[in-house]
C-alpha positions, 0 to 999 in steps of 0.5 A: 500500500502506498503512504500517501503522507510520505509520496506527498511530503517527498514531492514538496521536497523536491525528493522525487524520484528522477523520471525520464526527461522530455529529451529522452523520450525524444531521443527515444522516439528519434531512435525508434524512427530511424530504426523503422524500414518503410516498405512502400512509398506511402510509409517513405512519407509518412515516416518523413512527416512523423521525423518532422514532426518530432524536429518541431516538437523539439524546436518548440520545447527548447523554446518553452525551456528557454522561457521557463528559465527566463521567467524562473530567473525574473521570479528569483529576481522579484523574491529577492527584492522582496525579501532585502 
């Protein structure tokens, strides 16, 4: 049975466990495709759309991280100037 007390008191503390990225499941996903063999012409492309796809996805996020850490560093700022 799972201690609810103990998961929620380890989550607040920042002491969960490490799960795999968003870049390893990308990188996962990359593998995976470029493992794949179409057979016909038809899955050629739809296997190049899907590639594509996964390289927008990971422009997108790079960008989303970058403005995470952004904000991140104006709210440490403004907690700062707060504080003194």
């Amino acid at each position: 049975m799972v201690d609810l007390n103990r998961v929620t008191r380890n989550f607040l503390l920042g002491e969960v466990k490490n799960t795999p990225s968003v870049y390893s499941y990308i990188q996962s996903i990359t593998e995976t495709l470029d493992s794949i063999v179409p057979k016909t012409q038809r899955d050629t492309r739809r296997l190049e759309m899907a590639k594509t796809n996964l390289r927008e996805v990971k422009r997108e996020f790079r960008r989303i991280n970058e403005r995470m850490q952004v904000l991140e560093e104006r709210v440490q700022v403004l907690e700062e100037n707060k504080g003194g």
